[in-house]
C-alpha positions in Angstrom: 86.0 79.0 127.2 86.9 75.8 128.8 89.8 75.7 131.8 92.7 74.2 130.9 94.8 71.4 131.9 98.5 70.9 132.0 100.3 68.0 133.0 103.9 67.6 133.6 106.2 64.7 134.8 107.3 64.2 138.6 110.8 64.0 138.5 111.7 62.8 142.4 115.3 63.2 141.5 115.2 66.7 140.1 112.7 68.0 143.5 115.6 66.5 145.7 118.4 68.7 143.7 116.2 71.6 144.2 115.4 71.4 147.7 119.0 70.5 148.4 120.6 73.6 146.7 118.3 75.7 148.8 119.8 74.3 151.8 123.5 73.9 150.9 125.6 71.6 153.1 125.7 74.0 155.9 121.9 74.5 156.2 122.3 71.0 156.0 124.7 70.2 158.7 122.5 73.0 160.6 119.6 71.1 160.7 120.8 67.8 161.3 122.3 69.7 164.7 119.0 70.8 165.1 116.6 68.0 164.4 119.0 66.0 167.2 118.8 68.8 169.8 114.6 68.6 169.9 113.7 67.5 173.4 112.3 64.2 172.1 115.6 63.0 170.5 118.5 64.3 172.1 118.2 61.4 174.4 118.0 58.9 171.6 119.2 59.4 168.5 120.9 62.5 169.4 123.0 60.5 171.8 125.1 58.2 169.2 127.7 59.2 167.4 127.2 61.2 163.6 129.3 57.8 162.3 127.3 55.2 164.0 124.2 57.3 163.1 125.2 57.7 159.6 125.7 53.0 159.6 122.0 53.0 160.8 120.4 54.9 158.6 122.5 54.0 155.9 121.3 50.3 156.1 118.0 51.4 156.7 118.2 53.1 153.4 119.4 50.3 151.7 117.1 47.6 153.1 114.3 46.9 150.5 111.1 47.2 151.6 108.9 44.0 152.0 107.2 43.9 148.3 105.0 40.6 149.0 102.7 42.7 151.8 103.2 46.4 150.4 103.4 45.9 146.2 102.9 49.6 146.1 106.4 50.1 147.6 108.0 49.0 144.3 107.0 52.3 143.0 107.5 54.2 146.1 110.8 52.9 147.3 113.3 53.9 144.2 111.6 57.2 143.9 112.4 57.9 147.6 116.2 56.6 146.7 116.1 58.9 143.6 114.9 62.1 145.9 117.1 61.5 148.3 120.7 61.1 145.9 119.2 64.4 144.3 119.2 66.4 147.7 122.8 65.1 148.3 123.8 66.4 145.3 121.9 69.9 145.1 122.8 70.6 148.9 126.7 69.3 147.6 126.9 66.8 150.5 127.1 62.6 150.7 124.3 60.7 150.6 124.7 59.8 154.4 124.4 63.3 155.6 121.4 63.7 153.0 120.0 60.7 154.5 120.6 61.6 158.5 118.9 64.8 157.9 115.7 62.8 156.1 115.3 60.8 158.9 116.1 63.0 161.8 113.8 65.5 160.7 111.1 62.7 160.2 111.8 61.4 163.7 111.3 64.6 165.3 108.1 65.0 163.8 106.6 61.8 164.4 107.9 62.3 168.3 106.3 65.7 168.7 102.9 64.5 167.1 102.9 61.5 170.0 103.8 63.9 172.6 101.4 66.1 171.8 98.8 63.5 172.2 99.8 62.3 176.1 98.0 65.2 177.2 94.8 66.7 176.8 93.6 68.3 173.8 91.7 71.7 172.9 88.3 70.7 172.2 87.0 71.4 167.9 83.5 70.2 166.5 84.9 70.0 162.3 82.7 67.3 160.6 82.2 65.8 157.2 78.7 65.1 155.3 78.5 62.6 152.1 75.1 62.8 150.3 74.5 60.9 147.5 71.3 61.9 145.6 70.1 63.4 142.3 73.3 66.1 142.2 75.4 63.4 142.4 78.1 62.3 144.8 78.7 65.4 147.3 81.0 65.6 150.1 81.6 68.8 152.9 83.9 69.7 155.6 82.9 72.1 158.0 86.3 73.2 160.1 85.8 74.8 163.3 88.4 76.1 166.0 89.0 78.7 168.5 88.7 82.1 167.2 91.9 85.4 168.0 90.5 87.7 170.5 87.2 89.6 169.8 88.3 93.7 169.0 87.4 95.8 171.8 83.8 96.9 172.4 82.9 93.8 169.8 79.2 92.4 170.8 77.6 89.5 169.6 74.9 88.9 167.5 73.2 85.9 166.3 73.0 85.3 162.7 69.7 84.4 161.0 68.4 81.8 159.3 69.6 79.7 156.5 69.7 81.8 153.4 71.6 80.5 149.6 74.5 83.3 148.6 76.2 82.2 145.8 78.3 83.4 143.3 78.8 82.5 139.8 81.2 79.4 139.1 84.9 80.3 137.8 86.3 77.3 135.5 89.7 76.5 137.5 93.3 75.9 135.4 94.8 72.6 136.7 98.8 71.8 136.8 99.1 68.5 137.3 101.8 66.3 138.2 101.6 62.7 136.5 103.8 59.8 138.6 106.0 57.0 136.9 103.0 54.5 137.8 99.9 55.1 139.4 97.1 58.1 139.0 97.5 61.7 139.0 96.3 62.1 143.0 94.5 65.6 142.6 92.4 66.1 139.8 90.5 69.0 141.4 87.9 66.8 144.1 89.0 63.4 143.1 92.2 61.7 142.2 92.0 60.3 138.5 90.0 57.7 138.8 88.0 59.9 140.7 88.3 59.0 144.0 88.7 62.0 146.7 89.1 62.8 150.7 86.2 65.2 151.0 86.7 65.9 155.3 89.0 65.4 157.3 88.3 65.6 161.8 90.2 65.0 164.7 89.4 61.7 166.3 89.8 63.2 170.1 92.2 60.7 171.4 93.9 61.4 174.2 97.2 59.1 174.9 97.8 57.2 171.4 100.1 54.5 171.3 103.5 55.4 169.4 103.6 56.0 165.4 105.9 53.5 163.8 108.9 53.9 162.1 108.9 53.0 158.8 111.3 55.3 157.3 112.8 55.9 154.3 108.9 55.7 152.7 107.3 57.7 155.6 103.5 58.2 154.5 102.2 56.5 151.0 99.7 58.4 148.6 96.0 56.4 148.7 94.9 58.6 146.1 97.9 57.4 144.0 97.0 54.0 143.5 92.8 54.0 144.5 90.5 52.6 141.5 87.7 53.1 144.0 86.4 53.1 147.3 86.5 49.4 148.2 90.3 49.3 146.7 90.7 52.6 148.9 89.7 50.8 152.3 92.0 47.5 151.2 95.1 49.8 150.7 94.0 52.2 153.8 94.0 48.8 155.9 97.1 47.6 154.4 99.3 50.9 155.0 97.8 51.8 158.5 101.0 52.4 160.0 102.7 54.4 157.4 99.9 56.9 157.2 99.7 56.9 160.9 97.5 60.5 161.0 94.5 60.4 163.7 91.6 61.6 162.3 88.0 60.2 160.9 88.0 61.2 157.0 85.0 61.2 154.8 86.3 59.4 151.6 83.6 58.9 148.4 84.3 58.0 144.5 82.5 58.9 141.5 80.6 55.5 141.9 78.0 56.4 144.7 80.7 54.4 147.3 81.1 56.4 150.6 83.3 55.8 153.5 84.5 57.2 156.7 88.1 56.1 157.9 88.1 56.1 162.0 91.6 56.1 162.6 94.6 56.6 165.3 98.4 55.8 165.6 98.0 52.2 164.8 94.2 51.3 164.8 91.6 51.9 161.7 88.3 51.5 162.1 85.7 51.9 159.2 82.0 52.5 158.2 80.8 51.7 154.5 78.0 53.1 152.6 76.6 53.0 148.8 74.3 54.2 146.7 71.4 56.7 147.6 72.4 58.1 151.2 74.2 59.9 153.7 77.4 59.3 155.8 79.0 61.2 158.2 81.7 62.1 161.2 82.3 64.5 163.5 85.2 65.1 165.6 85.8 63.6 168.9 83.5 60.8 168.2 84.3 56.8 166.7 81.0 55.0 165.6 83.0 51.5 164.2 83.3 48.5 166.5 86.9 48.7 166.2 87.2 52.1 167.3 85.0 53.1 169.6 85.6 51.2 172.1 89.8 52.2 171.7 88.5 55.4 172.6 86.6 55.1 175.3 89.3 53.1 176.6 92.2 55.9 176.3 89.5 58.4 177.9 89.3 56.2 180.9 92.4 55.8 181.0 93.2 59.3 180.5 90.8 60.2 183.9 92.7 57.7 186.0 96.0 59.1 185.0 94.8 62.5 185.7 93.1 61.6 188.8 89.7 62.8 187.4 86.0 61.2 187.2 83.4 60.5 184.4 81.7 63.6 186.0 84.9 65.4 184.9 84.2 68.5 182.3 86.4 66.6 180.4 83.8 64.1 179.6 81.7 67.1 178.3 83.5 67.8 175.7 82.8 63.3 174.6 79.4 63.7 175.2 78.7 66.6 173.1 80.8 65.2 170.0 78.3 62.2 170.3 75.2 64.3 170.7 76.3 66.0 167.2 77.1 63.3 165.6 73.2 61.8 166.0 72.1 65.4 165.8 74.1 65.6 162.1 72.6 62.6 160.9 68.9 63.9 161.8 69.6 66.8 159.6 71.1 63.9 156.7 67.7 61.8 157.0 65.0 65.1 156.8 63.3 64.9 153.5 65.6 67.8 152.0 66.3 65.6 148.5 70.0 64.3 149.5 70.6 67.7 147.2 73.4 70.6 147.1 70.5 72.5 148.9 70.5 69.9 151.1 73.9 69.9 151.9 73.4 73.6 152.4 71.0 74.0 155.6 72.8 71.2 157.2 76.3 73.2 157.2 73.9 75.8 158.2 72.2 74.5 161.2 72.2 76.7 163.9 70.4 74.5 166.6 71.1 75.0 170.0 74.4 74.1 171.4 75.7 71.6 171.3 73.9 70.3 168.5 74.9 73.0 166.1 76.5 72.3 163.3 77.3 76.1 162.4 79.2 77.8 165.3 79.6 81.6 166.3 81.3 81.3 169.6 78.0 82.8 170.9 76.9 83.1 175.1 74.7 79.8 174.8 78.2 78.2 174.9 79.6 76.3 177.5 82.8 77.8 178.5 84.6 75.5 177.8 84.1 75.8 173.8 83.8 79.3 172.2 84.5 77.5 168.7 83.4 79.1 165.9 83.2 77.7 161.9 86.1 79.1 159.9 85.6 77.2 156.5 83.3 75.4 154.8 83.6 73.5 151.8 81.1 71.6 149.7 82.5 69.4 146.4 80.5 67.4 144.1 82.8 64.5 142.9 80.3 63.8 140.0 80.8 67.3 138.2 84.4 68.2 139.6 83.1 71.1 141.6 84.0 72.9 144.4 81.7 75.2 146.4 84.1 76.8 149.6 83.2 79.8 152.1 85.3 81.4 155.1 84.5 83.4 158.2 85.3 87.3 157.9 87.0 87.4 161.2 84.4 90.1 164.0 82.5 90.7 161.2 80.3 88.1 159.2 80.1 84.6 160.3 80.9 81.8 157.5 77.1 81.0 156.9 76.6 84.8 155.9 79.6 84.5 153.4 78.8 84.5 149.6 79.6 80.8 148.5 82.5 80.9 146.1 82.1 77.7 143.1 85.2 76.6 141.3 84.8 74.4 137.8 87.1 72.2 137.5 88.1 70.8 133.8 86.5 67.3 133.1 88.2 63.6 134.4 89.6 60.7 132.0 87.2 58.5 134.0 84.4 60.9 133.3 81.5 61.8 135.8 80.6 57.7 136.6 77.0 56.9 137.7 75.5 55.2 140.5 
């Protein structure tokens, strides 16, 4: 039996209505209050007046968007219009108040990321892997972070060596919102043109410049509009400040086109690759012109404002990202076949810290990183696949995990060659 696809109409209108019932006009009135009382915006926006806020955002609202440098706002801006009169009329309020709450809430979240990233960050070691060989177009993300406490009397031990556990694929049911214009964006890996984000990594920078405001459209959908890589990295340039998230993202289509997107607040930096190959990231490291020297320059920056050397454990945590980034692309370049295998025994390298690719929080760790892999993921764009395994918290590590495969129901633009 083949899994089964169903695909229904976004309605931005009839989301808005929903939402807004659930909120009613005193949950909405409640979280206006609230969104202006946040730390980062009682001085600013929570200062003026509900009627003189109400005029700004009002003509913000109403301001069409500049279509001659962002054409893809002509889809984006009415629907945001139509969502936004539907939550005024589920939640039973004008569209002012509607429209406050939109763009307080919005504010306080783009404040809080900024803030966040004045100071010093937890260190991670996530990455993302493209191969592109004889299974096809694969992509991984391996997600790492700081585990909850180990139980009482827990002692470690060292997993062994790279073994394959893997279960049976499952075919996977799809629901699937179609847009007025544009591609379905998730067609399990890919988009419908099958284009897909397969990793996604901090970029470790410490002191980013401020997001910009470019409310009412907030962030805009790449995988909405994307006929392909190259077309990916035109609109990813083009709408840097709307999507201002920080990260370096492993992006690949069905094509053999890979690409990692080095990006902060307001910079983007990129790295292209086709046909037969590898490409890869890891977090706390740029490899682009354009943004590796932006981040050595916020580091320095951030030593001088803390009063801190280069000798500073700080700078550990930058040295190691760049000693497993080379150390990730020695395990791309052994003569493994550019294979699922392949892909495999990298996400289970277990070489000495902190090269390692796999973590277990073990005592060959510095102290300052007791990181250990939560999730991995594999997917092979070609054959809309998804191969995903998680840590059993104290009790088997994520490379020990039986590999779960997901089969995904075929494309419209069909498996593409390279």
């Amino acid at each position: 039996m083949a899994s089964s696809i169903k695909i229904v109409l976004d309605n931005p209108h009839a989301d808005g209505r929903e939402a807004g019932h659930k909120l009613g006009p005193r949950g909405v009135e409640k979280a206006t209050r609230d969104a202006l009382a946040n730390k980062h915006l009682k001085h600013s926006l929570g200062a003026m007046s509900r009627q003189g806020l109400e005029a700004y955002v009002l003509s913000r609202l109403e301001t069409p968007p500049d279509y001659n440098t962002y054409p893809e706002l002509q889809d984006l801006y009415p629907e945001r219009l139509d969502y936004l009169r539907g939550f005024a009329e589920g939640a039973k309020v004008k569209l002012a108040a509607a429209a406050v709450l939109d763009y307080v809430q919005y504010r306080r979240e783009t404040e809080t990321w900024y803030q966040s990233y004045q100071l010093q960050r937890s260190p991670g070691n996530c990455s993302g892997i493209i191969l592109i060989g004889p299974d096809g177009v694969l992509g991984s993300h391996s997600a790492e972070s700081t585990p909850p406490p180990r139980p009482r009397g827990h002692r470690h031990r060292t997993p062994g060596p790279f073994k394959k556990r893997v279960a049976k694929p499952k075919l996977v049911d799809l629901t699937l919102k179609r847009p007025r214009t544009g591609y379905i964006e998730s067609w399990g890996t890919t988009n419908e043109m099958g284009v897909g984000c397969v990793a996604g990594v901090s970029c470790g920078v410490w002191l980013d410049e401020p997001i910009e405001d470019v409310w009412p459209i907030k962030s805009v959908p790449l995988l909405r509009f994307a006929r392909d890589i190259p077309h990916l990295e035109e609109l990813y340039r083009r709408y840097t400040l709307h999507n201002w998230g920080r990260a370096s993202q492993a992006w690949a289509d069905i094509h053999g086109n890979a690409l990692i997107v080095e990006k902060s607040f307001r910079r983007i930096g990129t790295r292209r690759h086709s046909g037969p190959g590898a490409l890869w990231c890891t977090e706390g490291h740029f490899q682009s012109d354009e943004m590796s020297s932006f981040i050595r320059a916020k580091r320095l920056e951030y030593l001088a404002r803390a009063g801190k050397s280069l000798g500073a454990g700080d700078m550990q945590y930058a040295t190691d990202c760049a000693v497993r980034f080379t150390h990730i692309g020695e395990l791309c370049d052994q003569p493994w076949g550019l294979g699922i295998d392949h892909l495999r025994r990298i996400l289970s390298d277990h070489a000495t810290f902190p090269r390692a690719v796999c973590r277990h929080g073990g005592p060959d760790t510095d102290p300052y990183d007791d990181t250990v892999t939560m999730a991995q993921s594999m997917a092979n764009l070609t054959h809309n696949r998804h191969h995903g395994r998680g840590w059993k918290p104290w009790k088997r590590f994520c490379c020990e995990v039986v590999e779960g495969i997901g089969q995904y129901p075929s494309r419209p633009c069909g498996q593409g060659a390279f």
